[in-house]
N, C-alpha and C positions, 0 to 999 in steps of 0.2 A: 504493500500500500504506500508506493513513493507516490506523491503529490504532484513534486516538481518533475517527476519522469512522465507522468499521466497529462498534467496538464498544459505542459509543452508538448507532447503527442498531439493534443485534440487542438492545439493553437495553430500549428503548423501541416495539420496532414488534411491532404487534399484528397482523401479519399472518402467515399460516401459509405457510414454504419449502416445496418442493418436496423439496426433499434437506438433510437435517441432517447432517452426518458428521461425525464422533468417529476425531480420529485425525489430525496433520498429518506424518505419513512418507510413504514413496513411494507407497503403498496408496490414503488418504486425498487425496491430491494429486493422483493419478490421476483416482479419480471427481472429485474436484471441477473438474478441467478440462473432461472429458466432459462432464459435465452442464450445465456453463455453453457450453459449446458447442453443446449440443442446446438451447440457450434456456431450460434450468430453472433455475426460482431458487435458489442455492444459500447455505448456510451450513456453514460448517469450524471447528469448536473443536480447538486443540491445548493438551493442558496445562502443559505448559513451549514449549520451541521448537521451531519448524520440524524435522523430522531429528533432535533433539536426540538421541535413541537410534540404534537400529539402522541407521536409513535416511541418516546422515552416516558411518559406520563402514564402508562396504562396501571390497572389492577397487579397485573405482574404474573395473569392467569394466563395458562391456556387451556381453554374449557368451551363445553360445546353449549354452554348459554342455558342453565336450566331452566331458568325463566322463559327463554322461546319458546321452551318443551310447552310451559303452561298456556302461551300465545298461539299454541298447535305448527308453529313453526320447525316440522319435522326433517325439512331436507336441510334445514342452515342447520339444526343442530346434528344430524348425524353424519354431515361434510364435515363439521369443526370434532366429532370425536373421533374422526380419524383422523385428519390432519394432525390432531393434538398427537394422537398414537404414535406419528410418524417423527414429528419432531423430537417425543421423548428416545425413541430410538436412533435420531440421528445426532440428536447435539445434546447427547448426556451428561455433559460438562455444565452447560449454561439451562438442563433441564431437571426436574423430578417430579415427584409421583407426589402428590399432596392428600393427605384426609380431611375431610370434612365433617361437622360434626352442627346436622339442622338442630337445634332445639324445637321442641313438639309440643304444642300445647292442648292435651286430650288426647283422645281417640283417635277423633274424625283426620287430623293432624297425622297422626302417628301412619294410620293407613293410607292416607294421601299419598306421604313425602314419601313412606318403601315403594309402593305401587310406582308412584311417579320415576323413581330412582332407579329401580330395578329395569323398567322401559330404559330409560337414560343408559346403561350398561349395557342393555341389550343391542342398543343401537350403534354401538362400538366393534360389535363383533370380536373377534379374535383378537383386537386390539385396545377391548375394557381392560382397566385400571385395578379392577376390583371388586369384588358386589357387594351392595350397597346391602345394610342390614341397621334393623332398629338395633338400640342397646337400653337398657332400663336406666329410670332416673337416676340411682348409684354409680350406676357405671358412666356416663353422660358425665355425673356430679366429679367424680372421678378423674378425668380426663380432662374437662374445663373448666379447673378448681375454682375461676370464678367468676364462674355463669351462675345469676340471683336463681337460688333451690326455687323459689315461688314462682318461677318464670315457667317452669318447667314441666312436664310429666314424664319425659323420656325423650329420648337423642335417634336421629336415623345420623348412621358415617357411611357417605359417599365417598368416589374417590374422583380427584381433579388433577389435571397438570399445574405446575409452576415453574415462571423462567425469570430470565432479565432483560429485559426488551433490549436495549440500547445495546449490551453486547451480544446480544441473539445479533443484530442489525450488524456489528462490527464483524461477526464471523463470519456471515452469511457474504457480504463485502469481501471479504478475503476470500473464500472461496470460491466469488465471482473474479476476480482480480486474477486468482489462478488458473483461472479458465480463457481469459484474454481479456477480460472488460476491462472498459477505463470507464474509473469511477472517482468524482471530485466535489470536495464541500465546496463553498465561499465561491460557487458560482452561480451567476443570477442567469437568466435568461431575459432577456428583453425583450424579442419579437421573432415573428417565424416568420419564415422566408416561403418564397410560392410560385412556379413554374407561370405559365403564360394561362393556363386552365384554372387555374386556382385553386392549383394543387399541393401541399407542405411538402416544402423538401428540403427544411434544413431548418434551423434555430439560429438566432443571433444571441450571446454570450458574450458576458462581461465578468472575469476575472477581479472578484471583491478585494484579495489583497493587492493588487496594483493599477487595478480600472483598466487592464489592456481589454481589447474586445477583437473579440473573434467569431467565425461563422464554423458550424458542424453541420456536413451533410447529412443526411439520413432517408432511408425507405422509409421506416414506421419512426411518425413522431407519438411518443407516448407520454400523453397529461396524467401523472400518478401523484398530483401535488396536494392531496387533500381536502383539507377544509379552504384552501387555495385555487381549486379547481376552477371555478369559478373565473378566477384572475385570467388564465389559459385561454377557457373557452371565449374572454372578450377580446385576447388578442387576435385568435381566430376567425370572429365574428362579432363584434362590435354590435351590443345591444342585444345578446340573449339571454334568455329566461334563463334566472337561478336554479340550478341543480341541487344545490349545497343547502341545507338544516342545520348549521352548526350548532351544537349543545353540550356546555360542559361538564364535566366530572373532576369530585376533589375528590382529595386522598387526606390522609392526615395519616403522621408516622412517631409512632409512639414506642416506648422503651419493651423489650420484651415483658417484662413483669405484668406487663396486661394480660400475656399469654402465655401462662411458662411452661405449657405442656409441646407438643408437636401438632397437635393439631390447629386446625382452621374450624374457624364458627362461619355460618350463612345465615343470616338473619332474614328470611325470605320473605316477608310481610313489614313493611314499616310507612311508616302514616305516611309515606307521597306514595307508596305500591313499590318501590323499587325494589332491587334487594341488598343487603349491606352483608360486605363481608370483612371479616377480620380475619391476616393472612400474616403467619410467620414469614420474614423475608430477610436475608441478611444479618441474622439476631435480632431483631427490630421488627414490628409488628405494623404492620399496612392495614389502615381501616376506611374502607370507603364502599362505594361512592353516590356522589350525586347525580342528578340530570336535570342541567338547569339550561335551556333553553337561549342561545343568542343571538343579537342582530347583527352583531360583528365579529370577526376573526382577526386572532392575534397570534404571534410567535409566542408569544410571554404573557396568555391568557394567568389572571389574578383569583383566585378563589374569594367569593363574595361572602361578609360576614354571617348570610341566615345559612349558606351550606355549611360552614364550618360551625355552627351553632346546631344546625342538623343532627350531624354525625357523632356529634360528644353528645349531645343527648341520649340520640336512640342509643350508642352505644354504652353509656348510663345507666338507660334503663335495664340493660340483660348483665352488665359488668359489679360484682359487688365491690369492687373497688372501679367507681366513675371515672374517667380522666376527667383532668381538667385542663383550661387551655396553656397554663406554663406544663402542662407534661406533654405538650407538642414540640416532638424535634424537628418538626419540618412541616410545610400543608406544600400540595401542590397541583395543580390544577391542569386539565389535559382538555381539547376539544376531539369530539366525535365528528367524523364529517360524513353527517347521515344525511342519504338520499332525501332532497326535498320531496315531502309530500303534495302530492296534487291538492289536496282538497286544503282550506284553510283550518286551524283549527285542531288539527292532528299531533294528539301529545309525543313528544318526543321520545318515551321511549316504546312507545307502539310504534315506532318507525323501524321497518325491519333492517338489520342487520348486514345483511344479503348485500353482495356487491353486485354492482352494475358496470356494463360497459355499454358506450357511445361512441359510434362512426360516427365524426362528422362529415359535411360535405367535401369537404377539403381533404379527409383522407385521418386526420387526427384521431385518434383514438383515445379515450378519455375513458378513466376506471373508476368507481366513487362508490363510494359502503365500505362493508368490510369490515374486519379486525384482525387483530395480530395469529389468532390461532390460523386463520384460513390464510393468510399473506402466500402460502407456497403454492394452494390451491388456484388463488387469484392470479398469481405471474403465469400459473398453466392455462388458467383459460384465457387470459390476454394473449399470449403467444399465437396458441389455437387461431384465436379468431384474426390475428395479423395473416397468421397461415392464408386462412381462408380468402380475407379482404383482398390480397395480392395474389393469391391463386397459386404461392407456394405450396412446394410441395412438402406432404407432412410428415414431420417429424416428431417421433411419440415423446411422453414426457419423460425426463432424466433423473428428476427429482427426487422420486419418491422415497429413494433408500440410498440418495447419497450422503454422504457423512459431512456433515458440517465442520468447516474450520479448525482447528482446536480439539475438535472429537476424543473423548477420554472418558472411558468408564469406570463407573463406584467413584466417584470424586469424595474427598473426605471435606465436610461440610465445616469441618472445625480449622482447617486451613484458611487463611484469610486469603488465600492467591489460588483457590480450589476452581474459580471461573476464567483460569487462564488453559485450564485444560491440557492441550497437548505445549501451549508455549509456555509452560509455568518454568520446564527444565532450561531453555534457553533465557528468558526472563531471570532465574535463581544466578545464573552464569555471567549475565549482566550485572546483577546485582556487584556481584566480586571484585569490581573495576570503582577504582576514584573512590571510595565510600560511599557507595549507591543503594547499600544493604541500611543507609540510617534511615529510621523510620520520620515519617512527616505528621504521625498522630497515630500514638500508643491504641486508642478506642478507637482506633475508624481500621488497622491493622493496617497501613498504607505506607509502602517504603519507596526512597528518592528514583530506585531502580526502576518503575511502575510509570513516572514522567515522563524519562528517557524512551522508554518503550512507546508511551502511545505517540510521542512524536514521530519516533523512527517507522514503527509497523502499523500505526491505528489514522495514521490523519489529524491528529488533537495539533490546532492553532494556538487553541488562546486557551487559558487556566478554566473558561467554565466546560471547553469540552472535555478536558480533563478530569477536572471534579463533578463536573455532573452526570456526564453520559460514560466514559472511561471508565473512571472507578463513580461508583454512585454516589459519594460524600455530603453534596446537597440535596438529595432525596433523605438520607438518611441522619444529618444533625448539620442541618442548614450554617446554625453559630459555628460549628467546629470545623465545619469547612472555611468560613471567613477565616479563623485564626489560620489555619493550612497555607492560605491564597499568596501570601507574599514568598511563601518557601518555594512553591509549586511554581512562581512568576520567575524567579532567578531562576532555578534549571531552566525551564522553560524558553529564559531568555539565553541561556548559555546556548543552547540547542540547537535556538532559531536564530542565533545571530542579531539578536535586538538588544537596543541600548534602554538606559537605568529608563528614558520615560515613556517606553513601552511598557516596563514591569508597574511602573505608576497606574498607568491608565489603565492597564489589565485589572490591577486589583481593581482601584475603583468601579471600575464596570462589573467587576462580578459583585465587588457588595452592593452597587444598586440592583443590580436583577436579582441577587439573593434574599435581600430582604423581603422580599414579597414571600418568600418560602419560610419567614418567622412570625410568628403572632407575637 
């Protein structure tokens, strides 16, 4: 993942890609793995960083949506239980097998959520988790020492995946890179280019760190920009109807003592309908989410004070020890970029899931829904349908059981460098040079050698794709990442060849965007 080798390639080369794609989230990530796996040449423009929005922001699930199950939305969720199946078999490193534990209240409860749950298994096939079984109040009491007894009558444990988005994203990246793609952050796209017909046949590109601008040929230009999407389709076409619902989700990240067992609580019923989960992650405990509806979209979406008042409540009422808002080490906020719905009116999270794809006139192909568990699914039928639209000829999917990046199994969960997988031995080697082995925060497990690394093999510019999407440090104790930030700016600058008022402006810019992740 050289930067400066990739993006003087696409400045200089006069040769026309196969697939252009606009967009480095999960979406974007997707097809560009697909594609370079089916042999097409690929190019990836992101305008800031990897994930930097939505697609580093999620639950941290991969899971087939049990709540769709209840919405009867039976093909999104038994595509998402096997996707999930597949991922946990190909990137064991950055993946694992999560239990879950519904709390039930009654009868009518208890035989719902097995019946409902055992369906849920079933529809995995060969590639369920687990089967899903009630356990009696004790044993429930037992396990989620504390979930309020009065809440309760007895526990169904399902089983879910669990990942890390941002490094799922960085892997997936490498081994698309290894395949042939060139794939680059901190580029923008500015406008598409278009034959005599009014046909797309290239992108025009501007290089964020030096403002050079350059043009990339392409067959398929592909809009995988999100809750941006939107942005694309006007350059395209000037004056069309919004596709894009954008509606956000907060999280709040609290100490494990909330949860000190192994499991995961699903709080399926709470006063907006939604469902709340609480998810061991990192030693650190993920409690969300919301769905709050917006008019606009941002890179740096804020968590608004009634969600985060939401989720400490409801999760309050099932906790006999409440949180409260100084036991927030982090809040962070993520947008969904859900298909607009046709009719006005239509609550946000009845808006199904399901991705979509759009030819436009011009030849652009535009992908929008979605989530993280289907992302491999979606680059396969993006592909498909480029197949079709140009009348290539087809090439089946590669995907399904290739080994993602880093690929390493049994990862020991009590290593702090357990998510570097297969690069953790050349990383450890790293370390041994210069004193790269000193650690940059005892409680976050985060050493000098980890800096080094994401500049050289991951793409990290600037200290927040460092600390927030590299190693997850602002997800996980917002404060304790500021104090980090001047440490992580010197290396950083030593690396990149930047002077002292780089490291200045670096910090600063990360404690303003950081503060929005402390209460």
């Amino acid at each position: 993942m050289d930067r400066k080798l990739m993006i003087d390639k696409l400045k200089e080369d006069s040769k026309t890609y196969d697939f252009v794609i606009i967009g480095g989230g999960a979406t974007g990530i997707g097809i560009a793995l697909e594609a370079s796996a089916r042999g097409y040449s690929v190019a990836l423009l992101e305008k800031s960083d990897f994930t930097k929005s939505t697609s580093s922001k999620s639950t941290k699930l991969m899971h087939g949506g049990v709540r769709y199950l209840a919405q009867g939305d039976i093909g999104l969720v038994r595509e998402a239980v096997v996707e999930r199946g597949l991922m946990l078999k190909n990137a064991p490193h950055i993946t694992k097998s999560q239990s879950f534990i519904i709390p039930t209240h009654g009868l009518f409860d208890e035989i719902l959520y097995t019946v409902g749950l055992t369906f849920y298994d079933l529809l995995a096939g060969k590639l369920s988790l687990g089967r899903s079984k009630r356990i009696s109040k004790a044993k429930t009491l037992k396990r989620i020492s504390l979930i309020n007894p009065d809440k309760i009558s007895a526990g169904v444990v399902y089983y879910d995946g669990q990942f890390d988005d941002s490094r799922m994203a960085i892997n997936v990246l490498q081994s698309a890179v290894e395949m042939g793609a060139q794939v680059v952050n901190y580029c923008a796209v500015d406008n598409l280019t278009k034959d005599a017909n009014g046909k797309i046949t290239g992108v025009k590109a501007h290089d964020e760190t030096d403002g050079t601008q350059f043009e990339i040929k392409g067959k398929q230009i592909v809009n995988a920009t999100g809750v941006f999407a939107d942005d694309i389709l006007q350059m395209d076409k000037p004056g069309t109807e919004k596709t894009i619902a954008p509606s956000q989700g907060v999280h709040l990240m609290l100490d494990k003592s909330f949860l000190p067992g192994d499991d995961a609580i699903t709080i399926p019923k709470t006063d907006d309908g939604r469902v709340l989960f609480l998810v061991p992650w990192h030693n650190r405990v993920i409690v969300g989410t919301t769905d709050t509806p917006l008019k606009k979209e941002s890179l740096e979406p804020v968590a608004l004070e009634e969600e985060i008042g939401f989720i400490l409540s409801t999760a309050g009422r099932y906790l006999t020890k409440a949180p409260q808002r100084s036991d927030v080490l982090s809040v962070f906020a993520g947008l969904r970029p859900l298909a607009a719905p046709k009719s006005e009116g239509s609550k946000t999270k009845e808006i199904s899931r399901s991705h979509k794809i759009y030819t436009s006139d011009s030849g652009l192909l535009t992908i929008v829904g979605g989530k993280w568990t289907t992302f491999r699914r979606m680059g396969q039928d993006l592909v498909d349908e480029a197949e079709q639209n140009h009348g290539w000829k087809h090439i089946p999917s590669k995907t399904k059981h290739l080994k993602i990046h880093g690929y390493k199994i049994n990862p020991d969960y009590n290593d702090p460098l357990y998510f570097y997988g297969s690069d953790k031995a050349p990383l450890l080697e790293l370390s041994q040079q210069n004193g790269w082995n000193t650690s940059l925060s005892e409680s976050m497990g985060v050493i000098e050698a980890q800096v080094i690394w994401a500049v050289r093999h991951e793409m990290a510019l600037s200290i927040e794709d460092f600390l927030a999407r590299r190693v997850r440090c602002q997800l996980l104790n917002a404060k304790e990442s500021i104090k980090m930030a001047p440490k992580v700016a010197k290396i950083m600058a030593n690396e990149l060849d930047k002077d002292d008022a780089w490291q200045t402006k670096q910090v600063a810019d990360y404690i303003e965007v950081t503060s929005n992740y402390i209460l």
